[in-house]
mmCIF file of the N, C-alpha and C atoms, coordinates in Angstrom:
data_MODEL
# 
_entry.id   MODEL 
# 
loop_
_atom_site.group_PDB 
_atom_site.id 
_atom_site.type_symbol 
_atom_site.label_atom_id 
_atom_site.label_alt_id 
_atom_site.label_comp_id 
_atom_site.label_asym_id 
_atom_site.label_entity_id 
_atom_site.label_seq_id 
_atom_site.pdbx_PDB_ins_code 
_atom_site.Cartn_x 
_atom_site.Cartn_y 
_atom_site.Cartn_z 
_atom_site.occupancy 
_atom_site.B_iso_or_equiv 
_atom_site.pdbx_formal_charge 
_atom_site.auth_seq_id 
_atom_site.auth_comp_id 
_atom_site.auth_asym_id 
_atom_site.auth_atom_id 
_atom_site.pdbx_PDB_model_num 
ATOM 1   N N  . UNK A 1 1  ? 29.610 -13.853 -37.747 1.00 0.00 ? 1  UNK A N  1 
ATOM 2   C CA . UNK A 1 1  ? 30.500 -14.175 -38.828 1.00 0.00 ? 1  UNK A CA 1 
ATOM 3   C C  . UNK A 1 1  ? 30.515 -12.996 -39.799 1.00 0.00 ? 1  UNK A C  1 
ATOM 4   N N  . UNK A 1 2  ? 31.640 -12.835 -40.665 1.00 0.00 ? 2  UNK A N  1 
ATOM 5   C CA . UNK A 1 2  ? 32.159 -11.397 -41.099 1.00 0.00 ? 2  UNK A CA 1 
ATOM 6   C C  . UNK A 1 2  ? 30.775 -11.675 -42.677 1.00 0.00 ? 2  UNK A C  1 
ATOM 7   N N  . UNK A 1 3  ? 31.221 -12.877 -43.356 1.00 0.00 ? 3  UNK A N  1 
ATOM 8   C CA . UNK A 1 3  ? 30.626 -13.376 -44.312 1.00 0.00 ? 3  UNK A CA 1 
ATOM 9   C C  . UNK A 1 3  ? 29.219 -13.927 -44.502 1.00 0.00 ? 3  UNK A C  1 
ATOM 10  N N  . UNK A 1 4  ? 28.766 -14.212 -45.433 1.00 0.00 ? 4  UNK A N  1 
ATOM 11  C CA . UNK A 1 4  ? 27.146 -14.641 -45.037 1.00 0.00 ? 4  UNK A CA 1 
ATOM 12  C C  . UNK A 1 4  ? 27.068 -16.501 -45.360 1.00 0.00 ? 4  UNK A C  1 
ATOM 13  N N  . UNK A 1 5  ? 28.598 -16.387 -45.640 1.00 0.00 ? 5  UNK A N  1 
ATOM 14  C CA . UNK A 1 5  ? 28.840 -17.870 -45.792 1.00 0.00 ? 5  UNK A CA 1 
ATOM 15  C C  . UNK A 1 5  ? 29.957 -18.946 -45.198 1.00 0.00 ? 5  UNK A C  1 
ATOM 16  N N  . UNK A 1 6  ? 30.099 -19.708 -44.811 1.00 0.00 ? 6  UNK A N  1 
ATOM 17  C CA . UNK A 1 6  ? 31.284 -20.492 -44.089 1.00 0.00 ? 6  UNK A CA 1 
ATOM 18  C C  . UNK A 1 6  ? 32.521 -20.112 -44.518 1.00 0.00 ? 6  UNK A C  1 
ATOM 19  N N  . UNK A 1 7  ? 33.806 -20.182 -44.633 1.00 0.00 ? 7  UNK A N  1 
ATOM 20  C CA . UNK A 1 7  ? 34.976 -19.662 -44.805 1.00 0.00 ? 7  UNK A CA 1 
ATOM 21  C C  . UNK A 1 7  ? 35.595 -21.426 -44.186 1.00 0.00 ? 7  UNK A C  1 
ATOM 22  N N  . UNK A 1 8  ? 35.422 -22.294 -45.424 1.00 0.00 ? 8  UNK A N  1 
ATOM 23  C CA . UNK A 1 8  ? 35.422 -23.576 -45.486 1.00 0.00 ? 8  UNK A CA 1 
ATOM 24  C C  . UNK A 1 8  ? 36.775 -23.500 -46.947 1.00 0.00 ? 8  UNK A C  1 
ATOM 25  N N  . UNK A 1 9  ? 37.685 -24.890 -46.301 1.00 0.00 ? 9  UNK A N  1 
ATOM 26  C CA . UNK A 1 9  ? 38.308 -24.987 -47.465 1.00 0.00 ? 9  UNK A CA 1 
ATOM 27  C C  . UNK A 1 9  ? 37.970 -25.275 -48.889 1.00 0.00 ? 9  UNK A C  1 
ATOM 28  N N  . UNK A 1 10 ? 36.578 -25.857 -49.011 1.00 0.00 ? 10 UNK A N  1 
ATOM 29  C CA . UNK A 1 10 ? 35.557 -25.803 -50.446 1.00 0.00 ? 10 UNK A CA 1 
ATOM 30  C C  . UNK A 1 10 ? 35.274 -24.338 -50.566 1.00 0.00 ? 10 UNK A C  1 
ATOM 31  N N  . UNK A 1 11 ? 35.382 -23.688 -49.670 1.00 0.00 ? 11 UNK A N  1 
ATOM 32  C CA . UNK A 1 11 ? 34.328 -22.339 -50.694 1.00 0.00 ? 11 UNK A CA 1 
ATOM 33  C C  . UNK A 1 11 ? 35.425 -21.312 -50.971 1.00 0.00 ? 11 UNK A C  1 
ATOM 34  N N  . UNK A 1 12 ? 36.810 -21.893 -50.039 1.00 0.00 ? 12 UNK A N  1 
ATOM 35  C CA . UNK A 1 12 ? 38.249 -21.090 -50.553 1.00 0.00 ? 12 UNK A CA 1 
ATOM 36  C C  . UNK A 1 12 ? 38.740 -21.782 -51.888 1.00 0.00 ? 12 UNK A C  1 
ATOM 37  N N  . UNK A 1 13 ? 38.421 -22.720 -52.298 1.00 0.00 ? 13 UNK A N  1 
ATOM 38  C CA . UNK A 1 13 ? 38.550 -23.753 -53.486 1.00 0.00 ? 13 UNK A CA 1 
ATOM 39  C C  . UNK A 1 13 ? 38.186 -22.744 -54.798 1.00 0.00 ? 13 UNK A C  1 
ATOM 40  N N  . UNK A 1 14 ? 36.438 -22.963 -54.298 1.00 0.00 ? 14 UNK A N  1 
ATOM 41  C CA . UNK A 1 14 ? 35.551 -22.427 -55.721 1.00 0.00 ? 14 UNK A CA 1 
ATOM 42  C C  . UNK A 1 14 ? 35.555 -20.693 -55.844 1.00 0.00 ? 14 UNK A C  1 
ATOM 43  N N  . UNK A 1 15 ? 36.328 -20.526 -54.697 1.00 0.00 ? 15 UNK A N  1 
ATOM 44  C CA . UNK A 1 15 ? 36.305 -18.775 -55.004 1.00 0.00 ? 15 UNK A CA 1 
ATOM 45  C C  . UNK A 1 15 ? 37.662 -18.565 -55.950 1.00 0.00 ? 15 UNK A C  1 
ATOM 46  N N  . UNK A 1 16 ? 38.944 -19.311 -55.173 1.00 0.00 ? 16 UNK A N  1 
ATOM 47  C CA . UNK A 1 16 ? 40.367 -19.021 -56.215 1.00 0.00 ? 16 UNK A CA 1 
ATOM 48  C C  . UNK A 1 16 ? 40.071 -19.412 -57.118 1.00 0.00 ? 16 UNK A C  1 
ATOM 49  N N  . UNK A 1 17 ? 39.170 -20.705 -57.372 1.00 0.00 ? 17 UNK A N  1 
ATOM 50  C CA . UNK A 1 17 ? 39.255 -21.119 -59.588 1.00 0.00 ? 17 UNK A CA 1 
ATOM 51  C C  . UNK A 1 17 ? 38.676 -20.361 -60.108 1.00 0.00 ? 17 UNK A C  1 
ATOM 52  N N  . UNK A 1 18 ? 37.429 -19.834 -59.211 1.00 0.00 ? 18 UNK A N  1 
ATOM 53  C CA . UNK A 1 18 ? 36.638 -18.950 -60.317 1.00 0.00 ? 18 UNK A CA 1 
ATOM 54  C C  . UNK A 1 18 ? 37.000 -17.243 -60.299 1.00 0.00 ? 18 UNK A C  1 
ATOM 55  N N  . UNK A 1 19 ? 37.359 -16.923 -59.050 1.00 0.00 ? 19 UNK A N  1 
ATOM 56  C CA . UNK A 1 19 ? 37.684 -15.673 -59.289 1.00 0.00 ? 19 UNK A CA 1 
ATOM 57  C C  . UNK A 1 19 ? 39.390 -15.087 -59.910 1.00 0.00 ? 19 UNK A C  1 
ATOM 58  N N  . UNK A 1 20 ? 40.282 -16.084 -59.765 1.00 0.00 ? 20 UNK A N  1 
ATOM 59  C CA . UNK A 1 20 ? 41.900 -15.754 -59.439 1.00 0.00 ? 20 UNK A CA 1 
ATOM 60  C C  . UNK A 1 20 ? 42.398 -16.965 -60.248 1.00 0.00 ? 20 UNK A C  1 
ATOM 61  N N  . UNK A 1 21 ? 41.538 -17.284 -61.834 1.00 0.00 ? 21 UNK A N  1 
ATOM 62  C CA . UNK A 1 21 ? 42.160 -18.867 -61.912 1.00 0.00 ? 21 UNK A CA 1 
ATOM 63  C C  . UNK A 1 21 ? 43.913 -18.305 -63.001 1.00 0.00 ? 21 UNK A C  1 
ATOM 64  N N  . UNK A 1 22 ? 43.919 -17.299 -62.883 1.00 0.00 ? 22 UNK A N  1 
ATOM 65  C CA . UNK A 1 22 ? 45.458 -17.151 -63.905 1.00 0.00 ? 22 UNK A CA 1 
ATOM 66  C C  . UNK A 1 22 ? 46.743 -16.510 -62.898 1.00 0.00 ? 22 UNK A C  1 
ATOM 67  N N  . UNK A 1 23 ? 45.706 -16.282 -61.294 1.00 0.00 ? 23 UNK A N  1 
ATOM 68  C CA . UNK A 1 23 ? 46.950 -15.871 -60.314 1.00 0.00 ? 23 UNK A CA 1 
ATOM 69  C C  . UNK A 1 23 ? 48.218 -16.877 -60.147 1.00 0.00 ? 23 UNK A C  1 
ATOM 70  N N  . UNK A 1 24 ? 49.454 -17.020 -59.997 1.00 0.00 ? 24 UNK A N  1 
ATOM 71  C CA . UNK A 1 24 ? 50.348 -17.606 -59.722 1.00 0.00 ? 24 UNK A CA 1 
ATOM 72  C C  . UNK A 1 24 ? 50.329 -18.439 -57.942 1.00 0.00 ? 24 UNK A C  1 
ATOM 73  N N  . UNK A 1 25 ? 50.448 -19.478 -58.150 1.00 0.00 ? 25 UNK A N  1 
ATOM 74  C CA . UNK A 1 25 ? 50.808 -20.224 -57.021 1.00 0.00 ? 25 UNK A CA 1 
ATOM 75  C C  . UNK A 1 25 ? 52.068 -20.562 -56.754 1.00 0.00 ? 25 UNK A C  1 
ATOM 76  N N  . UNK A 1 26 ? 53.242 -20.787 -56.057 1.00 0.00 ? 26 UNK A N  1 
ATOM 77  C CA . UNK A 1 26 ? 54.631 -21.084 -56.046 1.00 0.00 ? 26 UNK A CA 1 
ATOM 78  C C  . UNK A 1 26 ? 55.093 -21.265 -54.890 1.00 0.00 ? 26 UNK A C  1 
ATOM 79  N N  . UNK A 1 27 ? 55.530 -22.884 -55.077 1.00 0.00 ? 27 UNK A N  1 
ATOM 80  C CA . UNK A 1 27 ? 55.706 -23.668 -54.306 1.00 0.00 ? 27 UNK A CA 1 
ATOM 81  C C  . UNK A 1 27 ? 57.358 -24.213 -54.258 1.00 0.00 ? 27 UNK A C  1 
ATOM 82  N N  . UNK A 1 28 ? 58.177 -24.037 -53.180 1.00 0.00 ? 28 UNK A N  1 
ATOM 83  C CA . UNK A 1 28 ? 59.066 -24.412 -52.873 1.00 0.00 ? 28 UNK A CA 1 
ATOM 84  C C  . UNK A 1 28 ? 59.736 -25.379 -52.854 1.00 0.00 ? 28 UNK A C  1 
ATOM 85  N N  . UNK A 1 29 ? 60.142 -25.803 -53.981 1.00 0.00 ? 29 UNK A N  1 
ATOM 86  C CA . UNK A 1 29 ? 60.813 -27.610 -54.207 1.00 0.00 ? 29 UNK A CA 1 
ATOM 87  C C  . UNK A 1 29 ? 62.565 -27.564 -53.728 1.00 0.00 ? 29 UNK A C  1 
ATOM 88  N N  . UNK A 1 30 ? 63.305 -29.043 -53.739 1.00 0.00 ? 30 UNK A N  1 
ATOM 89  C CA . UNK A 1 30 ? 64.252 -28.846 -53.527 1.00 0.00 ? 30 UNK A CA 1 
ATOM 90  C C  . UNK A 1 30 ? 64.786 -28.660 -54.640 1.00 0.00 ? 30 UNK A C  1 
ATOM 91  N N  . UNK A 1 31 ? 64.618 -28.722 -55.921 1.00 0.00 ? 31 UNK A N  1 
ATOM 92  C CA . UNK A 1 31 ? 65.088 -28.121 -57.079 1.00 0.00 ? 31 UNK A CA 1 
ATOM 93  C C  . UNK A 1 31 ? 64.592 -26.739 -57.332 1.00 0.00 ? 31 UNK A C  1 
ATOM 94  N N  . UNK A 1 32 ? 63.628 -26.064 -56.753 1.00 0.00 ? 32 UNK A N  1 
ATOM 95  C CA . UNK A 1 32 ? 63.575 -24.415 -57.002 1.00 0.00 ? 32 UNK A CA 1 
ATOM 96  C C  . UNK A 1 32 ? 62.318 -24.197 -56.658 1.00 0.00 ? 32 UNK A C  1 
ATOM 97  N N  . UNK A 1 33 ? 61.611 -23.254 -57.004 1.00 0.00 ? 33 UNK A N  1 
ATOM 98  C CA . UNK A 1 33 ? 60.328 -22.657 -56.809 1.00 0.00 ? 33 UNK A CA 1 
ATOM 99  C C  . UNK A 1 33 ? 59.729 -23.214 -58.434 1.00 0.00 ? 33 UNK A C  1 
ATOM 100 N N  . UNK A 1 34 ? 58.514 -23.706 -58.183 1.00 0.00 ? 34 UNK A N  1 
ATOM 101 C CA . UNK A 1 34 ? 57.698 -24.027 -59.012 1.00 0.00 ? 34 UNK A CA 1 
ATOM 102 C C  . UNK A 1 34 ? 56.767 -23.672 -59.170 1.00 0.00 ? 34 UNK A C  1 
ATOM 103 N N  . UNK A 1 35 ? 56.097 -23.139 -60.456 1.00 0.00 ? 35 UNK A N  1 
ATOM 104 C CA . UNK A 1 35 ? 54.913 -22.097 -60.118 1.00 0.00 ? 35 UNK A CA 1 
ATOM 105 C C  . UNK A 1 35 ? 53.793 -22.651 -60.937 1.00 0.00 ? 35 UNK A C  1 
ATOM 106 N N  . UNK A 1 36 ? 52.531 -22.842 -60.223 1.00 0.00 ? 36 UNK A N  1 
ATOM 107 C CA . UNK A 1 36 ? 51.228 -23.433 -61.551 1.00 0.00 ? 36 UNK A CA 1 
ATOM 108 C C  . UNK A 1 36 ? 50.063 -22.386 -60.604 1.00 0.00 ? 36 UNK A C  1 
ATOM 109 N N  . UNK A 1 37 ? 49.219 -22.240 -61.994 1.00 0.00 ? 37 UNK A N  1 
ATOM 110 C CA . UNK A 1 37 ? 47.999 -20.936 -61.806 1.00 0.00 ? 37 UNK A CA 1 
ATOM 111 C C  . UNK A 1 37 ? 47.134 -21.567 -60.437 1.00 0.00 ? 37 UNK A C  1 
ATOM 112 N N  . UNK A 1 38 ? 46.252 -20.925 -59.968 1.00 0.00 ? 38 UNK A N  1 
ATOM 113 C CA . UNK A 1 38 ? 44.821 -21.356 -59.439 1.00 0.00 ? 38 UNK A CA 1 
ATOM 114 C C  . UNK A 1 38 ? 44.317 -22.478 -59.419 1.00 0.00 ? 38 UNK A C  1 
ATOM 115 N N  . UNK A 1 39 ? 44.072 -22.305 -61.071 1.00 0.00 ? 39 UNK A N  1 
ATOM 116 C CA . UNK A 1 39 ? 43.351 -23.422 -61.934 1.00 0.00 ? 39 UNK A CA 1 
ATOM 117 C C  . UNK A 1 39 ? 43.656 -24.811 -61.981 1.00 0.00 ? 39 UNK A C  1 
ATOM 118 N N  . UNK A 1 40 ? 45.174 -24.877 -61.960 1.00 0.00 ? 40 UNK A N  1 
ATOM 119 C CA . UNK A 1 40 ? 45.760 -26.083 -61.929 1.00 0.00 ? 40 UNK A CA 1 
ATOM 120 C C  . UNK A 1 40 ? 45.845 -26.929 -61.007 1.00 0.00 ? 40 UNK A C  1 
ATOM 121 N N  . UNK A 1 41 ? 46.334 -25.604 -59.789 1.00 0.00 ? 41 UNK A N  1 
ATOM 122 C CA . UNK A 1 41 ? 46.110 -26.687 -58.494 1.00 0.00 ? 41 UNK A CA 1 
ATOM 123 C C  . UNK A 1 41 ? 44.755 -26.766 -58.272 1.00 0.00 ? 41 UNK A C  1 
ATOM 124 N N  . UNK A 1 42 ? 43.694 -26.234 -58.714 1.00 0.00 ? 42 UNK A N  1 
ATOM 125 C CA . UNK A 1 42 ? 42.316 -26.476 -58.203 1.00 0.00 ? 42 UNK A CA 1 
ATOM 126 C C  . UNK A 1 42 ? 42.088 -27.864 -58.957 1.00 0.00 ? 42 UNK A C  1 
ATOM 127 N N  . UNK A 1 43 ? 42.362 -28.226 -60.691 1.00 0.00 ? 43 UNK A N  1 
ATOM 128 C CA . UNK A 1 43 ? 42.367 -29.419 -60.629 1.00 0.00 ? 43 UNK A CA 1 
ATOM 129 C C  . UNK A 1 43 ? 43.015 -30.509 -60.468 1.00 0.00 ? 43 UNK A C  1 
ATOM 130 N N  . UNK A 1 44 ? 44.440 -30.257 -59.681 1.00 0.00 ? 44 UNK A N  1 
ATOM 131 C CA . UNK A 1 44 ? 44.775 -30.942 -58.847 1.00 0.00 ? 44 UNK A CA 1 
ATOM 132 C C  . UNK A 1 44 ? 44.283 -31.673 -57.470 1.00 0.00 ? 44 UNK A C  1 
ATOM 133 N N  . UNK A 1 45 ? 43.300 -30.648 -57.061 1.00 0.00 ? 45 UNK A N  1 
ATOM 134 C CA . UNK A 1 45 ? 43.177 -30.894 -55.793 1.00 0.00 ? 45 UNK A CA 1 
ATOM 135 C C  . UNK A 1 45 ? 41.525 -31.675 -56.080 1.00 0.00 ? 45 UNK A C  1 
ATOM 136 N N  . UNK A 1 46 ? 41.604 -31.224 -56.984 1.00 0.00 ? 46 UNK A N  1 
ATOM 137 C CA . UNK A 1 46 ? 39.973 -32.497 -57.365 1.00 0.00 ? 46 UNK A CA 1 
ATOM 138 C C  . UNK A 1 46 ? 40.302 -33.755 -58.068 1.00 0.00 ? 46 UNK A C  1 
ATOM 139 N N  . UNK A 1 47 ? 41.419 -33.733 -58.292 1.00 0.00 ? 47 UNK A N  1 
ATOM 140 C CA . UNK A 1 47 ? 42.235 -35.264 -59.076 1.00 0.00 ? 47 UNK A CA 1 
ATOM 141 C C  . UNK A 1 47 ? 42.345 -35.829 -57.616 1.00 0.00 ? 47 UNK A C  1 
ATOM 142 N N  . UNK A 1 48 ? 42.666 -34.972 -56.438 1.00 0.00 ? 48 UNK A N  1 
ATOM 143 C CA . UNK A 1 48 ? 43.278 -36.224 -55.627 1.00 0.00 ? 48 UNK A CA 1 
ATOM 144 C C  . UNK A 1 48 ? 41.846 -36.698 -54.727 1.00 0.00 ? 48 UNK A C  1 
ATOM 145 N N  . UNK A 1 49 ? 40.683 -35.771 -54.453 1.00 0.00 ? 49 UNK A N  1 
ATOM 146 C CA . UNK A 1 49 ? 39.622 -35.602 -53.613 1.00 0.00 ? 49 UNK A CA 1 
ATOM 147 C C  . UNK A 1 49 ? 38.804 -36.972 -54.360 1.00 0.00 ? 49 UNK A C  1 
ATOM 148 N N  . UNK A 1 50 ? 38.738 -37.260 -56.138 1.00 0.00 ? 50 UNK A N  1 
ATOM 149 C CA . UNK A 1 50 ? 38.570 -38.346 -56.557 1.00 0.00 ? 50 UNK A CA 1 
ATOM 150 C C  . UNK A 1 50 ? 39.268 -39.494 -56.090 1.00 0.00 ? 50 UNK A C  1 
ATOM 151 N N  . UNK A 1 51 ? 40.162 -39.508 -55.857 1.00 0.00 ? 51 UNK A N  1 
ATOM 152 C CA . UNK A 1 51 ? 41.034 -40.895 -55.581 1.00 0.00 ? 51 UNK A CA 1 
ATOM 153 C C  . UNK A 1 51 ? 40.795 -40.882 -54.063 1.00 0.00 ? 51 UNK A C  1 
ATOM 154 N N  . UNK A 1 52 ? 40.802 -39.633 -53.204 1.00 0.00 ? 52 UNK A N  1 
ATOM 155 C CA . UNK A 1 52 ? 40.183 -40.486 -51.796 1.00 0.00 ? 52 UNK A CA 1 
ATOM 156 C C  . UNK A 1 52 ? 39.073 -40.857 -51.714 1.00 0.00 ? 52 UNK A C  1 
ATOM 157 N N  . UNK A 1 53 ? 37.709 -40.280 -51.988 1.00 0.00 ? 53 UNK A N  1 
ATOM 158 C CA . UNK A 1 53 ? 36.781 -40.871 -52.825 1.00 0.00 ? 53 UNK A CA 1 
ATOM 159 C C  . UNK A 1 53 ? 36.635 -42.037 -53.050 1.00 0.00 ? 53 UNK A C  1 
ATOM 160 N N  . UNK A 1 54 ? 37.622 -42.848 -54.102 1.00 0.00 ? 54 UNK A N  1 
ATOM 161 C CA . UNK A 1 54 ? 37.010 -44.416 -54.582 1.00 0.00 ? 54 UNK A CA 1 
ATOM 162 C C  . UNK A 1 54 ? 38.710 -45.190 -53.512 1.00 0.00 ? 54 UNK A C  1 
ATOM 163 N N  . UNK A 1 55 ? 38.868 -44.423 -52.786 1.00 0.00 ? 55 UNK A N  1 
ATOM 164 C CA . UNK A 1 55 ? 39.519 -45.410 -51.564 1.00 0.00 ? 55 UNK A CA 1 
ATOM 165 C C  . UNK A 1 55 ? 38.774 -45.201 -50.411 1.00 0.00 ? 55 UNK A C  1 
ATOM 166 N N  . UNK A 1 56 ? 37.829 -44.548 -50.402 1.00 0.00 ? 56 UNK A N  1 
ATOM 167 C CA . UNK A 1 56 ? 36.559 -44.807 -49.454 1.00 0.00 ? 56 UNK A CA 1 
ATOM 168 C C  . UNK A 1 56 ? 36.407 -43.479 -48.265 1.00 0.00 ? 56 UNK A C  1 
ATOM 169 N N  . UNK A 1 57 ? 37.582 -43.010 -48.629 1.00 0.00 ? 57 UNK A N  1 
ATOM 170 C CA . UNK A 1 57 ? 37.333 -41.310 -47.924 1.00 0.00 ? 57 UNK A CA 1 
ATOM 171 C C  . UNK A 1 57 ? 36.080 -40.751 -47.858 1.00 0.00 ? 57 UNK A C  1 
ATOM 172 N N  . UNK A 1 58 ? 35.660 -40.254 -47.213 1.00 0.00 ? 58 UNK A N  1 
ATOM 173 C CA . UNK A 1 58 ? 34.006 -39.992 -46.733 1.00 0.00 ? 58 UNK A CA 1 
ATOM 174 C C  . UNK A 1 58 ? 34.268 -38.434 -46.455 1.00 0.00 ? 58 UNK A C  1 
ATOM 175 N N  . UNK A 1 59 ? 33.299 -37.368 -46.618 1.00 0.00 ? 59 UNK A N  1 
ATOM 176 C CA . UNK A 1 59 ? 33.355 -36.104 -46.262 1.00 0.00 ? 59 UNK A CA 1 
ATOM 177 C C  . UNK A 1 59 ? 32.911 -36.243 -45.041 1.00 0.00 ? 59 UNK A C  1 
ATOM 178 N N  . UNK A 1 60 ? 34.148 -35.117 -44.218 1.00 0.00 ? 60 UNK A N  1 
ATOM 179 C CA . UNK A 1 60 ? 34.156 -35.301 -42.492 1.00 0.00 ? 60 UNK A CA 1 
ATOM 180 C C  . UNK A 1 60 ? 35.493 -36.225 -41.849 1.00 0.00 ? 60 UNK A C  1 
ATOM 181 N N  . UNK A 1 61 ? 36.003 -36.894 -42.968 1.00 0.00 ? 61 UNK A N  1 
ATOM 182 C CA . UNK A 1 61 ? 37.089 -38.125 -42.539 1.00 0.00 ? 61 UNK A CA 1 
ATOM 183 C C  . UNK A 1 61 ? 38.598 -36.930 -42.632 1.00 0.00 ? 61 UNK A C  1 
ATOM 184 N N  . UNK A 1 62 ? 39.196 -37.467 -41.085 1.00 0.00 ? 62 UNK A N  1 
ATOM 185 C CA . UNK A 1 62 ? 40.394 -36.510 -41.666 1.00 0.00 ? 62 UNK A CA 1 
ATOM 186 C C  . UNK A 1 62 ? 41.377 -37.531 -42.430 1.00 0.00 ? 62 UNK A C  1 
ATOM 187 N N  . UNK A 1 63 ? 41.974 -36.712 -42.930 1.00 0.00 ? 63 UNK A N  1 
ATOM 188 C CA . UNK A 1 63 ? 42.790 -37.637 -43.992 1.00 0.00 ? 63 UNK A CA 1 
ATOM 189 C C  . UNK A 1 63 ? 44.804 -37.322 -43.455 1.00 0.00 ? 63 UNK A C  1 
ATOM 190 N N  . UNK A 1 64 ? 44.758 -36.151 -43.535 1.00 0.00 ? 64 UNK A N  1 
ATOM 191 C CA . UNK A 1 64 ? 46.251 -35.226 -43.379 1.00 0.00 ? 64 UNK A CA 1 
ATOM 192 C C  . UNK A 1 64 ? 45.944 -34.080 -43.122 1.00 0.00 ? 64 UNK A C  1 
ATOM 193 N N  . UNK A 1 65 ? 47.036 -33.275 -42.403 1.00 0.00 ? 65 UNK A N  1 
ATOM 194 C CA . UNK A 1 65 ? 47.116 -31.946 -42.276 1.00 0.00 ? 65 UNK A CA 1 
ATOM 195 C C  . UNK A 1 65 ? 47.870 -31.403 -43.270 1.00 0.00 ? 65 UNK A C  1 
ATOM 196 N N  . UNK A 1 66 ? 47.861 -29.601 -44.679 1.00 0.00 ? 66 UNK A N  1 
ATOM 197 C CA . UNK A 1 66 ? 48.639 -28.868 -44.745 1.00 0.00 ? 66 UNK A CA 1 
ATOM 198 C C  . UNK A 1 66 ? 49.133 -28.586 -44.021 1.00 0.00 ? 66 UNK A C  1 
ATOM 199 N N  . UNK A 1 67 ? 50.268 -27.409 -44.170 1.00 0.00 ? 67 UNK A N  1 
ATOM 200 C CA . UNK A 1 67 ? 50.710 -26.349 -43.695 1.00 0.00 ? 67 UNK A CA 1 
ATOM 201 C C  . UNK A 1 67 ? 51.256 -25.296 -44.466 1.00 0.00 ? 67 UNK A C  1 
# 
């Protein structure tokens, strides 16, 4: 492995908030491109990791695919 650590979607998480949290993200809506920092979607993505969480989501459970 290139790294001395996993290359896991958590450690791609805690590297963009903490290293890149004022970089631009921009996301393709049908009303236009919408743009929020790092930061935002990082606590986005821990707003929703709570709610699978207390609906009983378990780490290891697949839930959905990105793309």
């Amino acid at each position: 492995m290139q790294n001395d650590f996993q290359l896991t979607v958590g450690a791609m998480h805690r590297r963009l908030r903490t290293c890149y949290p004022d970089q631009e993200v921009v996301t393709l809506e049908r009303e236009g491109p919408v743009g929020a920092s790092y930061a935002e979607v990082a606590e986005r993505v821990e707003r929703l990791g709570r709610v699978l969480a207390r609906l009983g989501v378990e780490p290891g459970d697949r839930v959905s695919t990105f793309a």
